[in-house]
Structure formats: structure tokens, C-alpha cells
N, C-alpha and C positions, 0 to 999 in steps of 0.2 A: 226567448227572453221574457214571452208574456206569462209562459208556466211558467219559469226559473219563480217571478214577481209575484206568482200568485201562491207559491210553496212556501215562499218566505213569509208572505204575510197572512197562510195559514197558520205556520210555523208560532208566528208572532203571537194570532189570535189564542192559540189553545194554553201557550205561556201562559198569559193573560189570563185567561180562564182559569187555571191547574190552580196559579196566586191566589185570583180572587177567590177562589172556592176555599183553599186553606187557610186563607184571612177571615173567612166566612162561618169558618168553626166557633162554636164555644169558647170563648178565653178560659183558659186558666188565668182562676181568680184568685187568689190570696185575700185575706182579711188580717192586718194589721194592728192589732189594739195595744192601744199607746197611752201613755197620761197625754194628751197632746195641749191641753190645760194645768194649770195651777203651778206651785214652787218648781216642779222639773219639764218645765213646756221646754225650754231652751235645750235638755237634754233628748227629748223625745224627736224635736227637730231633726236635729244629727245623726239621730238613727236612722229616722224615716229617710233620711235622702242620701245615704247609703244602700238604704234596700234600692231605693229609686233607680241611684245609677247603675244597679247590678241589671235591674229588671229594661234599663235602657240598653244598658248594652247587650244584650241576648235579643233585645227587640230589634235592635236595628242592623242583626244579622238574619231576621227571619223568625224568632221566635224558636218555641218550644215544640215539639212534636207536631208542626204545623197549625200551633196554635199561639196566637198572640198571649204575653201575659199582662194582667191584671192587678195590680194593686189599687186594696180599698184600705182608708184608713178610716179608724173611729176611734172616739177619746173615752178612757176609761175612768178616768180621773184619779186613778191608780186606786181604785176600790172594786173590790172581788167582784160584789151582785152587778157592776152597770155594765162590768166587760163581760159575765156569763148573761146576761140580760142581752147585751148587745149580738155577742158571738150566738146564742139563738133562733134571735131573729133569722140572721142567713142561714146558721144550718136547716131549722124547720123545714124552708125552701128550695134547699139545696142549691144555695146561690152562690156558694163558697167550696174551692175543691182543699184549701191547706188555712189552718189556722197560726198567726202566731201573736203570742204574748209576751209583754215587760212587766216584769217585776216580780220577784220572790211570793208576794202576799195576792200577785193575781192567778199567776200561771197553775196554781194547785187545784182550781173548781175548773179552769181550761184543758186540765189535765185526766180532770172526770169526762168532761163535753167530749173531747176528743176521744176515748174510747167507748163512749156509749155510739157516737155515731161514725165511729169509725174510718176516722178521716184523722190525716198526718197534721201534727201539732209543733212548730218550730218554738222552741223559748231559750227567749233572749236574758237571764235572769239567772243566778250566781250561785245561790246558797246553793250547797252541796247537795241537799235532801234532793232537788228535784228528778237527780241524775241518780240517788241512794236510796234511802228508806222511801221516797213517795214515788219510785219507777214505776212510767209507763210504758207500755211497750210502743204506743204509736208517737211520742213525746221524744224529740229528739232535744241536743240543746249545742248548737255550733255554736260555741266561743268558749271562754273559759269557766272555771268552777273558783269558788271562793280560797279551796284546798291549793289550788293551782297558782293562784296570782300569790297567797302569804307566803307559798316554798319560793317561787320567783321575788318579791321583794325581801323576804329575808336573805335570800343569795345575794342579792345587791346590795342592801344594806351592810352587810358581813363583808364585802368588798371594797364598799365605797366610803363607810360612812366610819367604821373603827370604833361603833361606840356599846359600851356597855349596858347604859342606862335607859331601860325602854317605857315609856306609858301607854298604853293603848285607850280609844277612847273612839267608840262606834253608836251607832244608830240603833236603837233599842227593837232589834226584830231580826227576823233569820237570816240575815243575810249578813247584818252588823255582829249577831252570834255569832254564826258558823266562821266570818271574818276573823275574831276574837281567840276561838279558839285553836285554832289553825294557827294563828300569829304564834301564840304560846308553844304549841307543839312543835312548831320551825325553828322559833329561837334557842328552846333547849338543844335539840337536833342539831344546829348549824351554829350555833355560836356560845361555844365553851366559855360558863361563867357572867351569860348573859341575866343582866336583873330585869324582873318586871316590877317597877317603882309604885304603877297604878293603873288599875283598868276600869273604866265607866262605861255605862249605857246611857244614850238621854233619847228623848222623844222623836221620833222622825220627822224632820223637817221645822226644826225651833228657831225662834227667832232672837233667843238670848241664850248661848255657851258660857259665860262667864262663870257662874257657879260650879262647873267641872274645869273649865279652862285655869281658873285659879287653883285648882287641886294640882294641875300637870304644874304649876311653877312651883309651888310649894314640895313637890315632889323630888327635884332634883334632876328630871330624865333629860338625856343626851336628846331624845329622840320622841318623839311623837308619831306612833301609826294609827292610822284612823281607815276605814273604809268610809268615811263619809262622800255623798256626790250629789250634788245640785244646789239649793241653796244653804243646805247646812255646811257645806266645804267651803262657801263663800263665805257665813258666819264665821266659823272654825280659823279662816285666815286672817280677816277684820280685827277679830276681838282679839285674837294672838298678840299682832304688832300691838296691839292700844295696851296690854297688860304688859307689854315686853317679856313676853316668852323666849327663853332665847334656843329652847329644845329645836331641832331641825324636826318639820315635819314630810313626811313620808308615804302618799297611798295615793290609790287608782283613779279616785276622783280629782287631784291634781291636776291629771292628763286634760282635762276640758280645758281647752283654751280661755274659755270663757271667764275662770275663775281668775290667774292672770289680768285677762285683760280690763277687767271691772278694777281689780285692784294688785299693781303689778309691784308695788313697792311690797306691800305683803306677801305677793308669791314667789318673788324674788327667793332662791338659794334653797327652795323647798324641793325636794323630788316625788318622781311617779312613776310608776310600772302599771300600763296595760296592753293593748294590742297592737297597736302602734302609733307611731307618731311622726308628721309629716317633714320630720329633718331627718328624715330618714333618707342617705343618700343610692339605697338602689336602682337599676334600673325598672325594677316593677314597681318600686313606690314611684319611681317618676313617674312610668306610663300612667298610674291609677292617679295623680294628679291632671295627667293633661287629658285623660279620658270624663275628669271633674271639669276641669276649664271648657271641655265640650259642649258634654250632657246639661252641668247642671248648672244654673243661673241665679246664684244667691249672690245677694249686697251682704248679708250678713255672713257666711259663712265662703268664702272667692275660691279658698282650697278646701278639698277637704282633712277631719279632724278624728282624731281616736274616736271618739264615738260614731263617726258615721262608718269610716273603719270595721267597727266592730261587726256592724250590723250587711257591709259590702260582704263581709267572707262570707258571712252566717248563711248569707241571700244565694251567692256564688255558687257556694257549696251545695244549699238544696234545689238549686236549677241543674245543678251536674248530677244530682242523684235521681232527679228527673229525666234530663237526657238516657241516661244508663239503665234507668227502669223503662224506659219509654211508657210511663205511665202516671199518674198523680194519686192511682187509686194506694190507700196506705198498706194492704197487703202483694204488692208490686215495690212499691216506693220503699219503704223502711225497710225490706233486707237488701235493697241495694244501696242503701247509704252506710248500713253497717261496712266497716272496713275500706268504705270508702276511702281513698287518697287523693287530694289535691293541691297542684301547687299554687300559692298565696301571695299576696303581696310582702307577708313577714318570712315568709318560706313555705314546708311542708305540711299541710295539714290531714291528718284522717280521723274518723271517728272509731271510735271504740264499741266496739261488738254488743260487750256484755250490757255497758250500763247507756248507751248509745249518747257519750260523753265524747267530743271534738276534743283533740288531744294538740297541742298548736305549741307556738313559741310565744313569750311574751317581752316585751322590750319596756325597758328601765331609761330613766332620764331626768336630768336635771333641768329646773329653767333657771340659768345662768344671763339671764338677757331681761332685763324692764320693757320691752318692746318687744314686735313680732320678728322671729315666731315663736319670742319666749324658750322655747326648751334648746340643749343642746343636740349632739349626734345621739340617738339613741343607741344604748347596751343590749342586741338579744337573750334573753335567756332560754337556752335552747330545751326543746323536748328533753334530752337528760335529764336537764333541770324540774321543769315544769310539772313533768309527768308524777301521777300517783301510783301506783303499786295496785293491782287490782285486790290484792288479797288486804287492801288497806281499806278499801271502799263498802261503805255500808250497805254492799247490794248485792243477795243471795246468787245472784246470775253471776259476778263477778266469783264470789269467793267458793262457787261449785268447781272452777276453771282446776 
């Protein structure tokens, strides 16, 4: 009985040991860089604590390759120099094994950093070019493209909405362009005898629309599409109601609850297409709620939101392509996320080879509700949908296929 007692808690010790020595390893580190400051802090939020619960729950199954992971966040303040300033600092040192970037106007000098030091670059960031004319090869981008969400909200709109008369009216920079012209290209495409009444650009992040908001009334449009998100989409709906705009507006920045909830008379009756949205009744959107109620512990945000959403698959996805690489170095890692497939809380997602573009579904929705949770049952619109045509995409890798 005394051997039997003393094998077991051999047995025990070397457990113990095997853990601690794999807990013991280097983390995999991630670097974060976020506006986590100024007009879009509340959106930066959301994302960041999607990556978090991705990165929790891989944790508290053991981690990654026997390696704990790592998230570091730093604030960009959504200006190019302070997040290649900041991203930097860690590479110099090699204290960072994966970099990822927000925003159209940042991820392009992070898209230098990461091939010069040759380390895997996640971005979270829309305009078309990053995935097209500005392709990296170590530069990956799970979630949608600009081209992607305008084919999906013009699908919905052409279904939902019945209307002829369109205004467009975006953020004066690549993302609010690439937005803009995508919208135009979808509406001929998809809806026979569709008018575009007016289209503007204004400044990123203003604190007076009316000057163009008054053009959309004077215009006559059924409909109002904007990619605006953060505090110009809170403007955007404000000064709407105060002018009595009576066009329905229409785009991805709706999807923040937040806009809603600040002011929900205004967002009333308005719709949104992004990546998902928590009235979604599946069982995976449930799980990934009650895995929220576990992990994560916000007053301000109880469940989670499209934005955090976005940012869980994006996470998901490049911890699965770590797994499968069993590596984080970027010539291991990027040709095993190429073609990657993985199932998601909205459904299937993989990425795409050539332009190493996340190919996904995106979900359409109204908020029909002055109160939480504000939007209805969401609409998916499926990969069919969504998808672009490689030979349609500005990237020589694509159109050699």
C-alpha cells in the first residue's frame, strides 16, 4: 500500500512539474494597438474585450503550444507615427511575437513594421486596399472588407427597405471612400433603377453634420447610407431627428449599441449590417454569450456587442491558425491560416489564399425597440452574398488565379 502511495504521488509530482515547466515558457505575446483614447475609446473598448475573451478561453483550457497567451494593449490615438512609435518599441526587443492594428489610416506603416521584421500582422480595419493594392504577405485581416459589408447591405436594403432614392454620406478618408464606392457599384448591380440623389464626404470625427445633413433633406432620398462609427454616427443620428430627416438611415456603425442607447428615439427604425448581433438566437451565439457572463466583467458592456464580436472571431481564428501551425513564427503561421476554415459564432468562416482576406457571413438588422436590446432577430447574409469574385479584387495574387 506504501509503494501503491508513493507512485501516485510520484505520479502527481512530475504532473506538477510537466505544468509548471509549460507555464514556465515565454508567452505568446500579442500587441494590441487601439485608439483606446479620444472620440472612438467606447469603440476600442469592445473590441479589446473580445479579443480578451478569445484569449480567455484558449487560457483556461491550457493555452497555446504549451504556452500561456498574452495580450498587451497600447493607445494609438488613432494616429499612424504613436502606434509605429509604439509597435517599435516591442519589436526592437523582441517582446512581441503577433502585431495587431485598428484603423484604415494606421495599419498601413504597421504593414511596413511587420515585413521588415517579419512577424505576423492581424488588422482589424476595412478599406479594401489593405487586403488589395497595399498587400502584405505577413498582414492578414479576419473580419470583413468595405466591398463586403456594401454587397451585404445593399442585399438588405433591396429586400427590406423597397426604396429607390439613395444619399450616401461618409467620412472623408479610405475607408468612408472605399465605403462610397462600393455602395454605388452595389446599387446599380442589385437594384434596377436605383437613384443616387447625393453623396458627401466630411471630416473624421466632427462635431457639426448639419451642413451636409441638410443637403440629404433637400435631396429627397428614401434612404441614407453612411459608413460613419463612433462619434460621427452619434452626430449623424442627433442632428437627423432635430432637422427631421425623414430618409431611413442605413450602415454598420448603427450596429454599436451604444449609439442607440445614448439616444434611442433617434436610432429608433434605423437599420445595420455587421458581424453580428446579440439577438441572435443560435446556439453558438448563446454559448459565446454565457462564455461573456463568465470571463468578462463589465458594468458597462453585461453581454457582449458587434464590436466585441468582431474582434472574438478575428482572435479565434488566429489562435486556430496557431494551434495548426503549432508556431507563431510568420513563415509557419501565414501559410497555415491561408484556407484556413473555421466554425464561428455567425457560421463558417475561412480565409482566402490569395489576398489573405477572412471570407464570413454578415448579419443585417433593425432596432425596432427604444430600449434593450434595441435591434430585432438579425438577417444573415450568407457567404453567396458577401463574397467578392477574386478576379474583381485589386490584388495581382488574386487576378494571376
Amino acid at each position: 500500500m506504501k509503494r501503491f502511495m508513493a507512485k501516485v504521488l510520484l505520479a502527481v509530482c512530475m504532473v506538477v512539474l510537466i505544468l509548471s515547466s509549460a507555464w514556465a515558457e515565454k508567452p505568446i505575446r500579442i500587441l494590441s494597438l487601439y485608439p483606446l483614447s479620444g472620440p472612438i475609446k467606447a469603440n476600442s473598448e469592445q473590441w479589446t474585450l473580445g479579443e480578451k475573451l478569445a484569449v480567455e478561453e484558449v487560457n483556461a483550457q491550457g493555452g497555446l503550444l504549451g504556452r500561456k497567451i498574452e495580450l498587451i494593449f497600447e493607445d494609438t490615438l488613432l494616429k499612424p507615427d504613436v502606434a509605429t512609435s509604439k509597435a517599435q518599441k516591442y519589436l526592437l526587443d523582441g517582446k512581441v511575437d503577433i502585431l495587431i492594428g485598428a484603423g484604415s489610416n494606421v495599419v498601413k506603416p504597421l504593414q511596413d513594421l511587420a515585413k521588415q521584421y517579419n512577424i505576423p500582422l492581424v488588422m482589424f480595419a476595412h478599406a479594401d486596399e489593405e487586403t488589395g493594392k497595399n498587400f502584405s504577405y505577413n498582414s492578414i485581416r479576419p473580419t470583413w472588407n468595405t466591398a463586403m459589408s456594401a454587397r451585404a447591405t445593399v442585399a438588405y436594403a433591396a429586400k427590406t427597405l423597397k426604396a429607390k432614392k439613395y444619399y450616401i454620406l461618409n467620412q472623408d478618408y479610405s475607408y468612408g471612400r472605399d465605403n462610397g464606392a462600393n455602395i454605388k457599384k452595389e446599387l446599380a448591380r442589385q437594384i434596377p433603377g436605383a437613384q443616387i440623389v447625393g453623396e458627401d464626404y466630411h471630416p473624421l470625427m466632427s462635431k457639426d453634420l448639419s451642413p451636409f445633413l441638410t443637403k440629404v433633406k433637400m435631396s429627397g432620398a428614401e434612404v441614407l447610407l453612411t459608413a460613419d462609427y463612433g462619434l460621427d454616427i452619434s452626430v449623424l443620428m442627433k442632428q437627423r431627428r432635430d432637422l427631421g430627416i425623414k430618409a431611413t438611415v442605413l450602415g454598420p456603425g448603427l450596429a454599436d449599441v451604444s449609439v442607440a442607447r445614448e439616444n434611442p428615439e433617434a436610432a429608433f427604425g434605423a437599420h445595420a449590417c455587421d458581424t453580428w448581433f446579440n439577438t441572435n438566437p443560435t446556439k453558438e451565439s448563446v454559448d459565446f454569450i454565457n462564455n461573456w457572463k463568465k470571463f468578462i466583467k463589465s458594468n458597462e458592456y453585461p453581454i457582449p456587442t458587434n464590436l466585441s464580436a468582431r474582434d472574438y472571431i478575428g482572435m479565434k481564428f488566429l489562435l486556430e491558425g496557431i494551434r495548426k501551425a503549432g508556431s507563431v513564427e510568420a513563415q509557419k503561421l501565414i501559410p497555415a491560416l491561408e484556407g484556413l476554415h473555421m466554425k464561428s459564432i455567425t457560421g463558417e468562416v475561412y480565409m482566402r489564399g490569395c489576398d489573405h482576406q477572412m471570407i464570413m457571413p454578415i448579419q443585417c438588422v433593425s432596432i425596432d425597440k427604444k430600449a434593450p436590446p434595441f435591434f430585432g432577430v438579425p438577417v444573415t447574409m450568407p457567404v453567396s452574398v458577401t463574397m467578392i469574385d477574386e478576379q474583381d479584387i485589386d490584388n495581382p495574387r488574386c487576378k494571376k488565379k
